[in-house]
N, CA and C of each residue as an Amber inpcrd file, in Angstrom:
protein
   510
   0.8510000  -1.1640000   0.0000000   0.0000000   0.0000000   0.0000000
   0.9010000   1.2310000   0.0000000   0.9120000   2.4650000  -1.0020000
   1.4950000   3.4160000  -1.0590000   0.7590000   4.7810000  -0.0960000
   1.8000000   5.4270000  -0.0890000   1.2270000   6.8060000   0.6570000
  -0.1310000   7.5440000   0.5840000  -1.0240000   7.2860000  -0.8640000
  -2.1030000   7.7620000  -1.4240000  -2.8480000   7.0660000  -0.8240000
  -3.0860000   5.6090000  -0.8470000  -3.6670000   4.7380000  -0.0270000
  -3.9280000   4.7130000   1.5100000  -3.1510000   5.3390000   2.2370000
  -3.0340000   5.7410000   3.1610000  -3.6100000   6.6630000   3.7950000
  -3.9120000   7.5570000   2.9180000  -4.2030000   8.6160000   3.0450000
  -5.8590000   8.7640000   3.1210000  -6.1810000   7.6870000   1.8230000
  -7.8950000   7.9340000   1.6040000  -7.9120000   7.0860000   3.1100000
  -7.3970000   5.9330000   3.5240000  -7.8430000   4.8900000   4.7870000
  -8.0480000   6.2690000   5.8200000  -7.1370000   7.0390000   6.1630000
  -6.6490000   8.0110000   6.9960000  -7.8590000   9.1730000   7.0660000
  -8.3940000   9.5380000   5.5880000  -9.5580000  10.3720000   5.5490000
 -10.8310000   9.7370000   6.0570000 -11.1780000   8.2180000   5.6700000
 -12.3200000   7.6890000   6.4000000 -12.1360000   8.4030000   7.7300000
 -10.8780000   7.5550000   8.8470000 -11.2560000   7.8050000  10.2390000
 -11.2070000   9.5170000  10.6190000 -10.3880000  10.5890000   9.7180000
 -10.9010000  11.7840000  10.0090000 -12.2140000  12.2900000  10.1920000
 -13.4200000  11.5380000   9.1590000 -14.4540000  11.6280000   8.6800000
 -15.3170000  11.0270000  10.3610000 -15.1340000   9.8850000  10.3140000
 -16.0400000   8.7670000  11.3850000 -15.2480000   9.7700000  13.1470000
 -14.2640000  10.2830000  13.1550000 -13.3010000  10.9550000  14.3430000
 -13.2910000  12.4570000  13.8920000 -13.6970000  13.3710000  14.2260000
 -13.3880000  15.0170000  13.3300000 -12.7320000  14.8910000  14.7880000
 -12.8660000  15.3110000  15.4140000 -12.2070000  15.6300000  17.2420000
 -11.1820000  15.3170000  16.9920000 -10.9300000  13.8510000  16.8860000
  -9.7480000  13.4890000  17.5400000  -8.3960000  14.2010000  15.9830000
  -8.7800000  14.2940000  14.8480000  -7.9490000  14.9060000  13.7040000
  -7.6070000  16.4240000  13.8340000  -8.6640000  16.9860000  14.5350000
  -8.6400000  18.8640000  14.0250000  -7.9090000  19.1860000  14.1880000
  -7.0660000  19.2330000  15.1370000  -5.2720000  19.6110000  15.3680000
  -4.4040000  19.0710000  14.3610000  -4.2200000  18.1160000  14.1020000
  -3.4150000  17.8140000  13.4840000  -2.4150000  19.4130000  12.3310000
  -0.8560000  19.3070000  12.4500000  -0.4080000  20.0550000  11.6890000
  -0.2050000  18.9320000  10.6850000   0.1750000  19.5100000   9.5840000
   0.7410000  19.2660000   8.2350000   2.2940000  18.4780000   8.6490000
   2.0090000  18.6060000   9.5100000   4.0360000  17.2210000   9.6580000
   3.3580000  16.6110000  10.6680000   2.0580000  16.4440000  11.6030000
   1.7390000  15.8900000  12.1530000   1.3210000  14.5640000  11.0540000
   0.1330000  15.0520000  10.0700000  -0.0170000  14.1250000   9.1180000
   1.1260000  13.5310000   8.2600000   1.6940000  14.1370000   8.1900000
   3.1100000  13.7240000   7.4130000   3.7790000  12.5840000   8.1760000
   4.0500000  12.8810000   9.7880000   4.5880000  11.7350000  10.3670000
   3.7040000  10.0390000  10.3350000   2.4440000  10.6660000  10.5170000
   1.3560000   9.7420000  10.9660000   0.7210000   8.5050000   9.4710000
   0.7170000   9.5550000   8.0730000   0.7040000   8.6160000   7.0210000
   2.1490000   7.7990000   6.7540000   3.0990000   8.2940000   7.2710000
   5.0040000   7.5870000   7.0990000   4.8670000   6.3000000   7.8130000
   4.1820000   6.5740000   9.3970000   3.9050000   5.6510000   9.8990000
   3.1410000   4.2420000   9.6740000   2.2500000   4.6820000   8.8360000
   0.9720000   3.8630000   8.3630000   1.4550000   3.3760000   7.7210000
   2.3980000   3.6820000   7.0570000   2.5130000   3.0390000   5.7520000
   3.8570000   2.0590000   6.0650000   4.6170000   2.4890000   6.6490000
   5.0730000   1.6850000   7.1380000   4.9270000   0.0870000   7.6670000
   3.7440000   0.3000000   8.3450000   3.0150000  -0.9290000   9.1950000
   2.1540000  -1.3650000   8.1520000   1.5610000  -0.4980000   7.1270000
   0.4890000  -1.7660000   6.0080000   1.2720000  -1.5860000   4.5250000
   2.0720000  -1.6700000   4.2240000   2.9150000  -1.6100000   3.2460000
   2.8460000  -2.5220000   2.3630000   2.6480000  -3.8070000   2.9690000
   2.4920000  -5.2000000   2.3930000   1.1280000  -5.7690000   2.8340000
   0.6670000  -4.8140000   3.3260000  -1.2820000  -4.9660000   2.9610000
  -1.5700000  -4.5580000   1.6660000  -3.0660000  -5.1580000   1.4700000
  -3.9280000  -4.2960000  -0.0380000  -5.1160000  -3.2550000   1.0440000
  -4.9070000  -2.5820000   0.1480000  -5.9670000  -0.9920000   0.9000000
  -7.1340000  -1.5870000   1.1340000  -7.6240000  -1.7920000   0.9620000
  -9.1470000  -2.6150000   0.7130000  -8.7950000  -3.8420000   2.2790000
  -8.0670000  -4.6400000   1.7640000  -8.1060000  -5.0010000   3.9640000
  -8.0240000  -3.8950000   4.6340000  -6.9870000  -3.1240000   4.6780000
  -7.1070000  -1.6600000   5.2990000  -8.5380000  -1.2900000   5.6420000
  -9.0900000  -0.5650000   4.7000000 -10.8870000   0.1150000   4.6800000
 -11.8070000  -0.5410000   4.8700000 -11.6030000  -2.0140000   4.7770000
 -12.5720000  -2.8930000   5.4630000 -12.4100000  -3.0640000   7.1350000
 -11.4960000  -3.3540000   7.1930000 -10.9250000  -3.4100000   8.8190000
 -11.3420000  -1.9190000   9.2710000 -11.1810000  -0.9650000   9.0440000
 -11.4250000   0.5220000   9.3490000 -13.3880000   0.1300000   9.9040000
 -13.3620000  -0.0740000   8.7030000 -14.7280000   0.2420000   8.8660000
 -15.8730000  -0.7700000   9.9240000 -14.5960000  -1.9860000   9.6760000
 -15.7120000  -3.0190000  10.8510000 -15.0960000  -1.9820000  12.3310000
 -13.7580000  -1.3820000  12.4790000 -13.7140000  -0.8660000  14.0880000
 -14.9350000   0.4120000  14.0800000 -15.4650000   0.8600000  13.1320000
 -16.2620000   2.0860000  13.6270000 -17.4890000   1.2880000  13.8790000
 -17.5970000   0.4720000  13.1480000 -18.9980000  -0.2090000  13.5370000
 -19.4620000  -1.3080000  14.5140000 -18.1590000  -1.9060000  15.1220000
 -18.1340000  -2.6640000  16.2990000 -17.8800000  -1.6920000  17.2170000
 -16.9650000  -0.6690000  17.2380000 -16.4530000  -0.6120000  18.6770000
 -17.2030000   1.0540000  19.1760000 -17.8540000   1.1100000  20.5270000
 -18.3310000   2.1310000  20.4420000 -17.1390000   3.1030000  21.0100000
 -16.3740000   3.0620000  21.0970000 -15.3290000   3.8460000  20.9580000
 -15.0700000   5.0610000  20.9130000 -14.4860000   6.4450000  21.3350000
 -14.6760000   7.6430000  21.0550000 -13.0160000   7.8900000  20.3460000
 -12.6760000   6.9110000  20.4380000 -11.1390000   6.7860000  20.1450000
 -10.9760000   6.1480000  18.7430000  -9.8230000   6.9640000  17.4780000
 -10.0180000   5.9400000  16.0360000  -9.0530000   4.8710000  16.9550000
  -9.3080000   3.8950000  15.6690000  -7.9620000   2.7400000  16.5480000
  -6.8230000   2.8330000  16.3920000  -6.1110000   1.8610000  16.6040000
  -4.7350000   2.2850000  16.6020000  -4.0270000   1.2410000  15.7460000
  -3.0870000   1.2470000  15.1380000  -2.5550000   0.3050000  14.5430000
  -2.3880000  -1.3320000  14.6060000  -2.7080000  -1.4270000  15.9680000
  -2.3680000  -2.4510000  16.4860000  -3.7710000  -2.8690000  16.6490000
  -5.0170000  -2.5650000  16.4930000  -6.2310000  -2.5580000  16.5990000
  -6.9710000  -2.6610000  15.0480000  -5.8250000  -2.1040000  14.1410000
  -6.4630000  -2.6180000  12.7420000  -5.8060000  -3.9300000  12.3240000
  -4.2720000  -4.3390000  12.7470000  -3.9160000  -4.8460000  12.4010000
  -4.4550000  -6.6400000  12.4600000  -5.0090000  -6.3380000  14.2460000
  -5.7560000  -7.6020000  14.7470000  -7.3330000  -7.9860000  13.5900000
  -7.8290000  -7.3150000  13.5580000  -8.8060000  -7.3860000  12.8220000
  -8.8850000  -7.8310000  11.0510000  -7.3870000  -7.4340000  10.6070000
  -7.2810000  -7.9270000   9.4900000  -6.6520000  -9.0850000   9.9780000
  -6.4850000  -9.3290000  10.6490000  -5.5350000 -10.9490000  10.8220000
  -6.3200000 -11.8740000  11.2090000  -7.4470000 -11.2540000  11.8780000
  -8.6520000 -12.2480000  12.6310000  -9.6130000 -12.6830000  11.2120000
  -9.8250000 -11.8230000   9.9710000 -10.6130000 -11.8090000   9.4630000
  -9.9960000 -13.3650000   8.9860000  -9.0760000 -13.7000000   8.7720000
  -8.3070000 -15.4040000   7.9850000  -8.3820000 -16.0480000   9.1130000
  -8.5330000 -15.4710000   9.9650000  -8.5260000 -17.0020000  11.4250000
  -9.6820000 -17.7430000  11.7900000  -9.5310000 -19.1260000  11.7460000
 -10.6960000 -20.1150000  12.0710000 -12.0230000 -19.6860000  13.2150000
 -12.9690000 -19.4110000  13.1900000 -13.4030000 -19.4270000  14.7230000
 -13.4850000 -20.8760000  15.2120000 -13.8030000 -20.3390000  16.5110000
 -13.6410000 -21.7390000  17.1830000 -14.5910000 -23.2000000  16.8200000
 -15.7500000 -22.5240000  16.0530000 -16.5670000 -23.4050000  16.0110000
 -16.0080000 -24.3220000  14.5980000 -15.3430000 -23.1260000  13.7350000
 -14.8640000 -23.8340000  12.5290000 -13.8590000 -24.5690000  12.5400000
 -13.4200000 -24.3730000  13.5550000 -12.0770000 -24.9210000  13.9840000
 -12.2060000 -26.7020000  14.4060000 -13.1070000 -26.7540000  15.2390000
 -13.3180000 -27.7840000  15.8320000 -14.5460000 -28.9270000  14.4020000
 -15.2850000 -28.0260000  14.1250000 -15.9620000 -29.2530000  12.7820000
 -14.5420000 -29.6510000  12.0970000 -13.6600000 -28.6460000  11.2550000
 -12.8360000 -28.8220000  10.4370000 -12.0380000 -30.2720000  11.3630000
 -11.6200000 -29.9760000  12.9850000 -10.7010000 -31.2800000  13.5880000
 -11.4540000 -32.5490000  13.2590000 -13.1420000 -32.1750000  13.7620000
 -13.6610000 -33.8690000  13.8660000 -13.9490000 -34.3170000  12.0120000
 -14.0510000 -33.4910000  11.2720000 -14.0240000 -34.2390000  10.0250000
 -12.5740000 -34.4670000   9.2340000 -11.7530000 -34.1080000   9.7810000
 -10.4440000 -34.7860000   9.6090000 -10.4880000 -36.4520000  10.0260000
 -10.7960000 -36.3050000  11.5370000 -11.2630000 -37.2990000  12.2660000
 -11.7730000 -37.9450000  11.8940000 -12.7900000 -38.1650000  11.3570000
 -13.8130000 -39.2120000  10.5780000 -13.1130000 -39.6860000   9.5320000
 -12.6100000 -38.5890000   9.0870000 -12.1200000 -39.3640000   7.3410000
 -10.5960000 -40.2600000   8.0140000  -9.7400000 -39.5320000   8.6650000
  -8.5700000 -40.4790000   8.8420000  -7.7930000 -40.8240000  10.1160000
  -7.6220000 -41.2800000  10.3940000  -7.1060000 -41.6340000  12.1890000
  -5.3260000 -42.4990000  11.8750000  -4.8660000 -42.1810000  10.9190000
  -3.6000000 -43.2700000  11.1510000  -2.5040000 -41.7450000  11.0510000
  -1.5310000 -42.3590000  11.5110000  -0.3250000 -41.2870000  11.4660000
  -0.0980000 -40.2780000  10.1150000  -0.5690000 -40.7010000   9.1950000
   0.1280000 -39.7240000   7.6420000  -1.2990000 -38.7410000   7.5210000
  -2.5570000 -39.1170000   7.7820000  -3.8580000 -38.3960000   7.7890000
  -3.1710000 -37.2010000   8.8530000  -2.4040000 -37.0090000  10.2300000
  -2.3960000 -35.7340000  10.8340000  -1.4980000 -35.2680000  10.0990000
  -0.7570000 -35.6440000   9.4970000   0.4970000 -34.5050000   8.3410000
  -0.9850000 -33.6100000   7.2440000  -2.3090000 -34.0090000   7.2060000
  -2.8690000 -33.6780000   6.0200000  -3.6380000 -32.2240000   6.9110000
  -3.7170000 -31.9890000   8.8720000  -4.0050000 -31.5050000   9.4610000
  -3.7100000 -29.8380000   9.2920000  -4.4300000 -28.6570000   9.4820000
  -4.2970000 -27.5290000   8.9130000  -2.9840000 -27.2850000  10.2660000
  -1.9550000 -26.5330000  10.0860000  -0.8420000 -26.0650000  10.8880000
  -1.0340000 -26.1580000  12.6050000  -2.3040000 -25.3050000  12.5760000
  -2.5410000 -24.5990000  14.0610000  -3.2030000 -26.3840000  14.8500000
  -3.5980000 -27.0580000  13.9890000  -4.1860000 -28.2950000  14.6730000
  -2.8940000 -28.9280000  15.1130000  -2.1770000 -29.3150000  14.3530000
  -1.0270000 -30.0210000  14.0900000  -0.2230000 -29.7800000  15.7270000
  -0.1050000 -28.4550000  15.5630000   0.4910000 -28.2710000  16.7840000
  -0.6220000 -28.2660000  18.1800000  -1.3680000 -28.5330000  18.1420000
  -2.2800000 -28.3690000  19.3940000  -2.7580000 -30.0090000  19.5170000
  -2.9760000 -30.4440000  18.4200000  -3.1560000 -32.2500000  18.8840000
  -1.9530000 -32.8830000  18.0970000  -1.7080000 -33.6960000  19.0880000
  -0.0880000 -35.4210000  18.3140000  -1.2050000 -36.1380000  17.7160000
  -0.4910000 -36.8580000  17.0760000  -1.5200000 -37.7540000  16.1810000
  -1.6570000 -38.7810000  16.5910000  -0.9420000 -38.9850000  17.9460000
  -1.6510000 -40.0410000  18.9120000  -3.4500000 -40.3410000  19.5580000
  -3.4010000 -38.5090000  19.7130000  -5.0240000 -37.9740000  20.2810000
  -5.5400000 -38.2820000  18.9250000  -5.1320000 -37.6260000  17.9450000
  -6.3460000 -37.5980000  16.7140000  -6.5200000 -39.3770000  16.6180000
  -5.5380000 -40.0360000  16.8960000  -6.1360000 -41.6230000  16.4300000
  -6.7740000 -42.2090000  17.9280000  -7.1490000 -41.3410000  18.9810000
  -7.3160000 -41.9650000  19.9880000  -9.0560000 -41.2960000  19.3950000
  -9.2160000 -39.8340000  19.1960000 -10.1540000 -39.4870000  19.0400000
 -11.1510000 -40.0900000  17.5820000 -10.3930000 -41.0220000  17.3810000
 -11.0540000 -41.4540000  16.0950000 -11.9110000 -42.5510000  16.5910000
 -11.2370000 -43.4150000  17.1840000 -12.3120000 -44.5530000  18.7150000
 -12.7300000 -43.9350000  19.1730000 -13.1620000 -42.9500000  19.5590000
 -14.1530000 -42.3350000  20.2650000 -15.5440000 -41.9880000  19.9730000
 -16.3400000 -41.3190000  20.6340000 -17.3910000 -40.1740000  19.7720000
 -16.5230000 -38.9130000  20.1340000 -17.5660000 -37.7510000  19.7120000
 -17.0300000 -36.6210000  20.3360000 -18.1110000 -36.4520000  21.0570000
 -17.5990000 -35.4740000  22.2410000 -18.1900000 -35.2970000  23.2640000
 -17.7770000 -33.7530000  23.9920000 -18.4950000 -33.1040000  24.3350000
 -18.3100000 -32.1420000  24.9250000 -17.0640000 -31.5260000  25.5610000
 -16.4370000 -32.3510000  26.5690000 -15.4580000 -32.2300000  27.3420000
 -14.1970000 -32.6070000  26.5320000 -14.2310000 -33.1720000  25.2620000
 -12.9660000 -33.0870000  24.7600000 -12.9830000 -32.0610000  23.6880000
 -14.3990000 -31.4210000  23.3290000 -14.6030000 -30.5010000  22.1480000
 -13.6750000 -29.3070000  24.0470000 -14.0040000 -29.0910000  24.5000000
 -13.6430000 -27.8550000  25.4840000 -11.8420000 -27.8020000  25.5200000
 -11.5320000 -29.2450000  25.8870000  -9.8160000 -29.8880000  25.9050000
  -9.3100000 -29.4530000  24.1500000  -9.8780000 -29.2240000  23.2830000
  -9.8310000 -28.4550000  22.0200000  -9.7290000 -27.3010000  21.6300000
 -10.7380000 -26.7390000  22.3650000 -10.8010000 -25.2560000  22.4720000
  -9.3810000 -25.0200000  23.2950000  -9.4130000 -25.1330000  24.2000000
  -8.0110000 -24.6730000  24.5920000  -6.9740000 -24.5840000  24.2660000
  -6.7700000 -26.1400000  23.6600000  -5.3470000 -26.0780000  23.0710000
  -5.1990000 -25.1150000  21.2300000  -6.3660000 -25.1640000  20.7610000
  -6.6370000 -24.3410000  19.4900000  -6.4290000 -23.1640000  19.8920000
  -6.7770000 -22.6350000  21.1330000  -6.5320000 -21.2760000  21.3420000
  -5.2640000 -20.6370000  21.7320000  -5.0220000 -21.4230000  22.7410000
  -3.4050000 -21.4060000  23.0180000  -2.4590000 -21.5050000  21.5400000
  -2.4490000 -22.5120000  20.5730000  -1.9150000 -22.6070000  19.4530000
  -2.5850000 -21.4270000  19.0400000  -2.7770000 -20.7460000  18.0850000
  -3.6410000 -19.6560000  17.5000000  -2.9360000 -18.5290000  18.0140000
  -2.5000000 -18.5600000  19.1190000  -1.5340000 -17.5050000  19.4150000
  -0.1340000 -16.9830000  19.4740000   0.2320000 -18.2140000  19.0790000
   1.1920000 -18.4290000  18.6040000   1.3340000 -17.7950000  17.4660000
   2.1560000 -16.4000000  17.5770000   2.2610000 -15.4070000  16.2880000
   3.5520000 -16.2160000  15.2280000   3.9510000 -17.2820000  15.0400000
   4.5130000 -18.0640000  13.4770000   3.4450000 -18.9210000  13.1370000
   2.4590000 -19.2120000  13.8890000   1.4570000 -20.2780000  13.5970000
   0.0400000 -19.1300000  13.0060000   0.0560000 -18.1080000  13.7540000
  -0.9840000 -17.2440000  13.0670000  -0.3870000 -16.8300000  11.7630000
   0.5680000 -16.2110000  11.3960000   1.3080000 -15.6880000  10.2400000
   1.1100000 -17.1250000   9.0690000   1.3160000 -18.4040000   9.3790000
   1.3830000 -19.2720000   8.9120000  -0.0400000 -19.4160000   8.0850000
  -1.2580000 -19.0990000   9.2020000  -2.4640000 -19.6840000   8.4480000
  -3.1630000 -18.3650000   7.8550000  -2.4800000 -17.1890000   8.0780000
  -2.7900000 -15.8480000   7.5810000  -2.6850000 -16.3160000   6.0300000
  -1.2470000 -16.3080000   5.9560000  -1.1460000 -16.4880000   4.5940000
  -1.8440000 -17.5020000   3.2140000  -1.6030000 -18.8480000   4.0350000
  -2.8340000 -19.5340000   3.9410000  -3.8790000 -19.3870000   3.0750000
  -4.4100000 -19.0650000   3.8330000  -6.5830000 -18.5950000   3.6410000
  -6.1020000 -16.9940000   2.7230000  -4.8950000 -16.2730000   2.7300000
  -4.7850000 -14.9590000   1.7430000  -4.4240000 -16.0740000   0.2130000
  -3.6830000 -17.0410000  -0.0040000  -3.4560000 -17.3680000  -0.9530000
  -4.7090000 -17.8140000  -1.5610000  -5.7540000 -18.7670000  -0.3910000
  -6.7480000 -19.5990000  -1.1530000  -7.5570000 -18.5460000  -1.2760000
  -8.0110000 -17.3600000  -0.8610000  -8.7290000 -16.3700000  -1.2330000
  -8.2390000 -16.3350000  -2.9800000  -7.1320000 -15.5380000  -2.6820000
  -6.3090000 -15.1950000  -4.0310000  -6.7030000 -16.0220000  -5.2430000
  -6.1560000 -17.3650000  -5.0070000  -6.6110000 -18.1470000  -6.1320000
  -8.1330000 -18.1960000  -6.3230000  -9.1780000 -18.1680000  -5.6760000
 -10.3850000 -17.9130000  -5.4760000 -10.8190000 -16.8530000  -6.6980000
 -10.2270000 -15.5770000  -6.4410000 -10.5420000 -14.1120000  -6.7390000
  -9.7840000 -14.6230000  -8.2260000  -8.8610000 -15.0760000  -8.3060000
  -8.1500000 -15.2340000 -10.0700000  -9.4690000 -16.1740000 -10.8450000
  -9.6940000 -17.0740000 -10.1780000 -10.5520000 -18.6390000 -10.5930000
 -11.8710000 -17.3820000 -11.3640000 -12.3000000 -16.8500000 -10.5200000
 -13.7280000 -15.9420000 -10.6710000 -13.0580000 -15.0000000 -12.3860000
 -11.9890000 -14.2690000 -11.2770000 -11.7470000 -13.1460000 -12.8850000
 -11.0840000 -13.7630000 -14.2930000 -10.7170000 -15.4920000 -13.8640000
 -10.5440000 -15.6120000 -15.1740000 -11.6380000 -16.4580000 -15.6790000
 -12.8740000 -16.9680000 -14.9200000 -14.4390000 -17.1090000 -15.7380000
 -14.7530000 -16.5330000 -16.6750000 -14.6310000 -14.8370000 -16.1090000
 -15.3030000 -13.7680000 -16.8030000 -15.3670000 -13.2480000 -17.7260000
């Protein structure tokens, strides 16, 4: 994302925030788009202005966000929720329970269950109390910022190929 880009993202939250912008000098903005751009550089604007726009509309906030507040939100938008998280484990589960089926496991699983559990959980049913023993360890893994970066990219590629598949239909 270049400086121009930056700038329109930057005019939304002036727009949705007048207060918190009106001061601003002319090297104030100058520092503050250097900054931005800095940190989404290797974003597309469009995650930018989408993320912008889900914080004005989730957060009641009197405050724009902060970098670190857009950044979560574009990163959350590729991350499993929990519920998807856990169908995606047990239909792994169903389909395969031997050692080479958890190599076929999405990253963040991989590291949160051995493929001892996934073949223990394959004799099993599922059941509540191990869907919870799931949640945890999915969450704990998931935070793991090389394992988030990992499935970021991920779900940006299968988007990608997604978005090519469509524009080269057309």
């Amino acid at each position: 994302m270049n400086k121009t880009e930056i700038g329109k993202a930057l005019a939304i939250l002036k727009v949705a925030y007048p207060s918190y912008y009106k001061d601003l000098t002319p090297t104030d903005v100058e520092i503050m788009v250097n900054l931005w751009e800095l940190h989404f550089r290797n974003r597309e604007e469009k995650e930018l202005v989408n993320a912008i726009h889900k914080y004005i509309h989730e957060n009641a906030s009197k405050f724009p966000p902060t970098i670190n507040d857009l950044v979560n939100i574009m990163d959350n938008t590729y991350l499993p929720t929990m519920a998807e998280a856990l169908d995606e484990y047990w239909s792994h589960v169903r389909r395969y329970s031997d050692a080479e089926s958890w190599k076929e496991l999405p990253p963040y699983m991989r590291c949160a269950v051995s493929s001892s559990e996934m073949r223990k959980d394959a004799q099993s049913k599922r059941d509540s109390f191990r869907d919870e023993q799931l949640k945890k360890a999915f969450r704990e893994t998931l935070d793991m910022t090389e394992i988030r970066k990992e499935i970021i990219a991920e779900k940006k590629a299968q988007i990608g190929m997604k978005e090519r598949k469509q524009i080269d239909v057309k």
